[in-house]
C-alpha positions as CSV (number, residue, x, y, z in Angstrom):
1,X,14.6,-3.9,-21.3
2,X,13.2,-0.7,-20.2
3,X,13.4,0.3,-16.4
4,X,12.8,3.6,-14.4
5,X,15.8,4.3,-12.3
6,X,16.7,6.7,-9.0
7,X,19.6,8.3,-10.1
8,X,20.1,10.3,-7.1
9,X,17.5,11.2,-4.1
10,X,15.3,13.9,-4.7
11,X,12.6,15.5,-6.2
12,X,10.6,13.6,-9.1
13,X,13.0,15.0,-11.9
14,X,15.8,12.5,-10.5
15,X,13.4,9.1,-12.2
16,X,14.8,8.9,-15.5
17,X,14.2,5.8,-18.1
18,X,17.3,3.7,-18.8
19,X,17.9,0.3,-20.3
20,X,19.6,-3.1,-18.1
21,X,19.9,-6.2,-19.1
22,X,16.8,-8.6,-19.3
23,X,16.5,-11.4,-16.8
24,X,17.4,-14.5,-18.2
25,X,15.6,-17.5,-17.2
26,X,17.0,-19.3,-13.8
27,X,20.2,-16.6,-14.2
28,X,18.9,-16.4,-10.2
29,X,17.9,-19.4,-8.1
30,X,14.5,-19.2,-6.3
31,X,13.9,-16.6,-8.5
32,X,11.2,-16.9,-12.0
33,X,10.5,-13.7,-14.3
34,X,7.0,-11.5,-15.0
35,X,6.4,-9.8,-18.3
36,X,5.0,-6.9,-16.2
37,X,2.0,-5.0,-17.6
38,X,1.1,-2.5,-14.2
39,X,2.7,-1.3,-11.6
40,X,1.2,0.7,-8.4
41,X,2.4,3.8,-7.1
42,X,3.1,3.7,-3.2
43,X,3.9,6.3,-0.9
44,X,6.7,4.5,0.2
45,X,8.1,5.0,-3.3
46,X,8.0,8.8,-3.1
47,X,9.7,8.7,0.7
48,X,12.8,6.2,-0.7
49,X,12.9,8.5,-4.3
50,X,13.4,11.8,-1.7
51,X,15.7,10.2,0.5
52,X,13.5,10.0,3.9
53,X,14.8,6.7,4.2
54,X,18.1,6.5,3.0
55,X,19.8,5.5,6.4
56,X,17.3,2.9,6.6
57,X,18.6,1.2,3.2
58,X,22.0,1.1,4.4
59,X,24.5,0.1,1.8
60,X,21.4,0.1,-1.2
61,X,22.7,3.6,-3.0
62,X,21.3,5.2,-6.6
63,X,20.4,4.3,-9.3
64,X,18.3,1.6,-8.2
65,X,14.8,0.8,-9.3
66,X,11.6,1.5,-7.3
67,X,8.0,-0.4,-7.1
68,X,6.3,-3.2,-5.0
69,X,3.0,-3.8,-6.3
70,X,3.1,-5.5,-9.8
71,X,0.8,-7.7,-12.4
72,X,1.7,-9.2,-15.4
73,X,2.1,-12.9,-17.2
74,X,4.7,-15.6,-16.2
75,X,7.2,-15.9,-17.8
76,X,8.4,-19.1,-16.3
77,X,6.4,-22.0,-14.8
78,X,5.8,-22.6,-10.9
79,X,3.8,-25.3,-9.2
80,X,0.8,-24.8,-9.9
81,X,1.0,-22.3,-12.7
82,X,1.9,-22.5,-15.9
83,X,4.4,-20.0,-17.8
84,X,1.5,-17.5,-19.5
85,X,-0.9,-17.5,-16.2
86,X,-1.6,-13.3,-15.3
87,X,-0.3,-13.3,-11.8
88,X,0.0,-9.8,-9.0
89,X,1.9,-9.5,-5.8
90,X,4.3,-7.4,-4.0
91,X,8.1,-7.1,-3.9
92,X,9.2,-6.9,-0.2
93,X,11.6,-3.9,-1.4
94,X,12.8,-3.5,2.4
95,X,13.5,-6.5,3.3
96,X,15.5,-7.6,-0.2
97,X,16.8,-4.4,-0.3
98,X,18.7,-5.1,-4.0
99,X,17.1,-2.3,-5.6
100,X,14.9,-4.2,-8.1
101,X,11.3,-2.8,-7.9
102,X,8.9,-3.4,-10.4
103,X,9.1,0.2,-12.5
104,X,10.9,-2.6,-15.1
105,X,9.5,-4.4,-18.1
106,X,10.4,-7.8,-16.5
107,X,10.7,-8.7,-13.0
108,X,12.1,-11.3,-10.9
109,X,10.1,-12.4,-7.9
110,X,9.9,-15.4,-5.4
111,X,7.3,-17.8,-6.3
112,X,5.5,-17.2,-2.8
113,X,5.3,-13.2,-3.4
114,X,3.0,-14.0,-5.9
115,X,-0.9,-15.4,-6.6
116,X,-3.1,-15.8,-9.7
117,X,-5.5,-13.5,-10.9
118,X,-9.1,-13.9,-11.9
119,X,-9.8,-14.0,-15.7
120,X,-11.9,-11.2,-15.7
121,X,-10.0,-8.5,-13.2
122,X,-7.9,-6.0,-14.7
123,X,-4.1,-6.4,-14.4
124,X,-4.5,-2.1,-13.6
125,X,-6.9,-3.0,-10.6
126,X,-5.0,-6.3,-9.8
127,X,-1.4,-3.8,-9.4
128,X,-3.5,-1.4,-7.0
129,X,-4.3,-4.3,-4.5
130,X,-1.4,-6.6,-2.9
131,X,0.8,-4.2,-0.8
132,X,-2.3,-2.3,0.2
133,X,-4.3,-5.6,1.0
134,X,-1.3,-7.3,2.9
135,X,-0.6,-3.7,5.1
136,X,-4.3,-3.9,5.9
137,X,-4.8,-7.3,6.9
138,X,-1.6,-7.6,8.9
139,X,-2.1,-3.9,10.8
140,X,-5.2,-5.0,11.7
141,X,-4.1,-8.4,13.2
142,X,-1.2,-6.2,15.1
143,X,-4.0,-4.3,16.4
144,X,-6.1,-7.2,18.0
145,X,-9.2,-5.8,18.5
146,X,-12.2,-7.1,19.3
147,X,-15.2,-6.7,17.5
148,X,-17.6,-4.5,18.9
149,X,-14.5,-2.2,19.7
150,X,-13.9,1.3,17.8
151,X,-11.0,2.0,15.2
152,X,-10.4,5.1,13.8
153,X,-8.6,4.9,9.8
154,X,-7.1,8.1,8.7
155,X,-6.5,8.0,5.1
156,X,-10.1,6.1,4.4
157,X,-9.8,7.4,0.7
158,X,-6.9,6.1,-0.2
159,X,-6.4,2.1,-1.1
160,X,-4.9,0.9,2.1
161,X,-7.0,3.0,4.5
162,X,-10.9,2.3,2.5
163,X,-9.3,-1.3,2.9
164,X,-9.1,-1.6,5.9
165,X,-12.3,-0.1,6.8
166,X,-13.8,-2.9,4.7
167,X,-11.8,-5.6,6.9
168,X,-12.3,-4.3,9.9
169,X,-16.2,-4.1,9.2
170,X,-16.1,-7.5,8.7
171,X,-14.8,-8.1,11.5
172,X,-17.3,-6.6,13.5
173,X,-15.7,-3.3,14.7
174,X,-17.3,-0.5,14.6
175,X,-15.1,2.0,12.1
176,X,-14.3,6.1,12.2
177,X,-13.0,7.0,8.9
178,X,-11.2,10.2,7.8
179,X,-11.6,11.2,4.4
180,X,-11.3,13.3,1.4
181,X,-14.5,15.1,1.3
182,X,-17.2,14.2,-1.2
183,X,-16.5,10.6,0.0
184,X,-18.3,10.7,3.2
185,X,-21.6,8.4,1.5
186,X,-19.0,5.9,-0.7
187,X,-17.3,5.3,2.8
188,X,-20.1,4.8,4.7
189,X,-21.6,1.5,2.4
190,X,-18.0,0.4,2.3
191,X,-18.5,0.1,6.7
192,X,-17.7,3.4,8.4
193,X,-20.0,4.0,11.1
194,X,-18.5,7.8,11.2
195,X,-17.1,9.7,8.7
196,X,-15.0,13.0,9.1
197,X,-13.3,15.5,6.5
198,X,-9.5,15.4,6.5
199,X,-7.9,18.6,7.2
200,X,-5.0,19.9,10.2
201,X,-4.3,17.3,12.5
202,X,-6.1,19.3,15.7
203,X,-9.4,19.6,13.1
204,X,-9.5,16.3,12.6
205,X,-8.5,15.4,16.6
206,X,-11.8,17.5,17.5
207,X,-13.7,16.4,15.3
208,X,-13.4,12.6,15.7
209,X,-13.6,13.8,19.9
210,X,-17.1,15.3,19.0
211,X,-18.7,12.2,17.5
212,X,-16.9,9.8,20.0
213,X,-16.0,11.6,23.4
214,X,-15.0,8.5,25.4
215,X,-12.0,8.4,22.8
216,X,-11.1,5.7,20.1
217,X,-9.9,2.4,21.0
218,X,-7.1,2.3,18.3
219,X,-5.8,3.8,15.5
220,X,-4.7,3.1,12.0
221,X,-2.8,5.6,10.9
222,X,-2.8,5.2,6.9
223,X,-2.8,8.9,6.4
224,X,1.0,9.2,8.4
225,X,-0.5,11.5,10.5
226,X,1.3,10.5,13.5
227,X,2.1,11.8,17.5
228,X,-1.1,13.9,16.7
229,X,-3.6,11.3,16.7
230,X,-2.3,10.3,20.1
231,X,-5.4,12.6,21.9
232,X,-8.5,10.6,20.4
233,X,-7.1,7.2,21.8
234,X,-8.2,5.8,25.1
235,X,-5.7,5.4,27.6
236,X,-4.1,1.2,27.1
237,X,-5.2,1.8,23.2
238,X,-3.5,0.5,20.0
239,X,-1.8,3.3,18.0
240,X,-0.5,1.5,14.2
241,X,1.9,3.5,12.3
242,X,2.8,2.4,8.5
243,X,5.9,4.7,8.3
244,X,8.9,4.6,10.2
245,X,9.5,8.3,10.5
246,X,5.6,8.5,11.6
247,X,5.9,6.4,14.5
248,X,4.7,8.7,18.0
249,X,6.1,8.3,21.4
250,X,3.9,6.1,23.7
251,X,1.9,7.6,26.7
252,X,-0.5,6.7,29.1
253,X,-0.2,2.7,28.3
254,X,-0.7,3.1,24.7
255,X,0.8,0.1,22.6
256,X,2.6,1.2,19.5
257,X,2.9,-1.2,16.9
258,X,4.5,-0.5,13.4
259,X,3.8,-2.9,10.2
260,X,6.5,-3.7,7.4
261,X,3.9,-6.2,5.2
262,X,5.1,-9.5,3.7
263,X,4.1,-11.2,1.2
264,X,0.8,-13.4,1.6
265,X,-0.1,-15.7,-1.5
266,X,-3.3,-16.9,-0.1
267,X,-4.3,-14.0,1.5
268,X,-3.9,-11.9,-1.6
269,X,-5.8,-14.7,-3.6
270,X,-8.5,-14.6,-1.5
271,X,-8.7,-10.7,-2.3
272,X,-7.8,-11.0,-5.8
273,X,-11.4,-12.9,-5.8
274,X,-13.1,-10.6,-4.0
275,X,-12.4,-7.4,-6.3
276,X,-13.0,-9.4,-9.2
277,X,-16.7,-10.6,-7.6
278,X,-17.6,-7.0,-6.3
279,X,-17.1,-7.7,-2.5
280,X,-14.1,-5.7,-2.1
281,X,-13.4,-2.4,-3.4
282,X,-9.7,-0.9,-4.2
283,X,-9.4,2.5,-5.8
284,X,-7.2,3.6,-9.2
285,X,-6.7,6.9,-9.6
286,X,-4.9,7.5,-12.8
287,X,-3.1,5.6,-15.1
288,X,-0.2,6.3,-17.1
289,X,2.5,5.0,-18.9
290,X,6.4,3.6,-17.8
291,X,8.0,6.5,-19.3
292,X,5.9,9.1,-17.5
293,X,7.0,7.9,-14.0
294,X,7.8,10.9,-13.0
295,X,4.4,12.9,-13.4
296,X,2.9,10.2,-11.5
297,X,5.1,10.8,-8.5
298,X,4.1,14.9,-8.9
299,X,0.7,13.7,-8.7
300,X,1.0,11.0,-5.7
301,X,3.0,14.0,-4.0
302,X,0.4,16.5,-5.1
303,X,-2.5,14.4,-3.8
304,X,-4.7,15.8,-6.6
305,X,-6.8,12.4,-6.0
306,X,-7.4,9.5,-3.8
307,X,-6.1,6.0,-4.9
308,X,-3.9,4.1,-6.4
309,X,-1.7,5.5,-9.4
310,X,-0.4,3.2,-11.9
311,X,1.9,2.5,-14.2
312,X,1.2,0.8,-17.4
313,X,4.1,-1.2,-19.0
């Protein structure tokens, strides 16, 4: 089968298509195979690939294969779901930590990483959704706040930032998004209250501190911004990084919380549905094919738009 492998940490150019063995069925226990047909894009994938992490994989070392989000057909039956049924979910790539992503043609995965899609959803939109969904839902929950409190999202054009905005709507908070511009109106139906343009860190600082001078009550940082943020939260508020290397120092009583998202099949269900009827909203930017793994990395590095990129297989 046809994989994308790291062949050494770097820049982009170090992704190069290869060819392993195919998964055989039960060859691992626990373990049942996806013919994969998308694949998302994360920035996490871009931070392993340059070697930002590379203490925190320990013994993991190149070539290994990157990729979380997935969707694709079953290849073997689980309860519940027959071999055939178009399935997404997420690889928890950290915590396995044996170098399988889901840049592959087939894919093993845990029964409980995984959920059925809608009929009518497509598998491009359905490979854009579980990672950023589960980092979402989880952050928020580490966060704790109360509705009627204020949260700022940084990154509220991207997939995990404009969901969260839409959670923590729902939830009754009242939302300060930061954004590419030109998305100031989409943002503002999807729940922001308050909308700012991205740009340098003490930009965006002043101008959240214009429209809210009493300060934020916590902050989800899906942009990686970081010990930047730290002046628009209240003293005692909730700061959430998403990165370990984008985690600030605590002061004046701030919590800190950091969010490594696992694997929900319920919850992700439960969103699945949601895209597919219209009430929640992920993003694609581009799609492309396996073999051209590489541009999309220049692209996600490049930020030269908002959303998920995917990979078709």
């Amino acid at each position: 089968m046809r994989v994308v492998e790291v062949i050494a940490y770097g820049g982009p150019e170090v992704l190069r298509m290869a060819r392993r063995p195919e998964p055989e069925a039960g060859d691992v226990p626990g373990r049942v195979r996806v013919s994969m047909k998308a694949a998302g894009v994360n920035q996490a994938d871009l931070r392993i690939r340059a070697g930002r992490y590379a203490d925190a994989v320990g013994a993991l070392k190149p070539p290994f294969i990157l990729g979380t989000d997935f969707a694709g057909k079953l290849l073997d039956p689980v309860p519940g779901m027959a071999a055939g049924t178009r399935v997404a979910g997420f690889v928890p790539w950290y915590q396995e930590l044996t170098g399988e992503g889901t840049y592959t043609e087939v894919l093993r995965v845990a029964p409980d990483w995984i959920a059925p899609m809608p009929d009518d959803l497509e598998f491009t939109v359905a490979a854009s959704l579980p990672l950023a969904a589960a980092t979402a839902q989880q952050g928020l929950g580490r966060i704790a706040l109360p509705a009627g409190a204020t949260l700022l999202v940084t990154g509220g054009s991207a997939v995990v930032g404009r969901l969260a905005i839409q959670y923590a709507h729902a939830a009754g908070m009242r939302v300060v998004a930061v954004a590419h511009e030109g998305d100031e109106s989409e943002l503002r139906v999807l729940g922001a209250d308050h909308v700012v343009t991205r740009g340098a860190p003490e930009d965006v600082v002043a101008k959240v501190l214009a429209g809210d001078p009493d300060r934020v009550d916590a902050v989800f940082d899906g942009a990686l911004v970081g010990d930047a943020l730290l002046p628009v939260l209240k003293d005692g508020g909730v700061f959430l990084a998403l990165a370990p290397d984008r985690v600030p120092t605590a002061e004046r009583d701030i919590r800190v919380e950091t969010i490594r998202a696992t694997p929900d099949a319920v919850a992700l269900r439960e969103s699945l549905q949601k895209v597919a009827d219209g009430e929640l909203i992920t993003r694609v930017a581009d799609v492309l094919p396996l073999a051209e793994a590489a541009e999309a990395h220049r692209r996600a590095e490049a930020g030269h738009r908002p959303g998920r990129i995917i990979l078709m297989i």
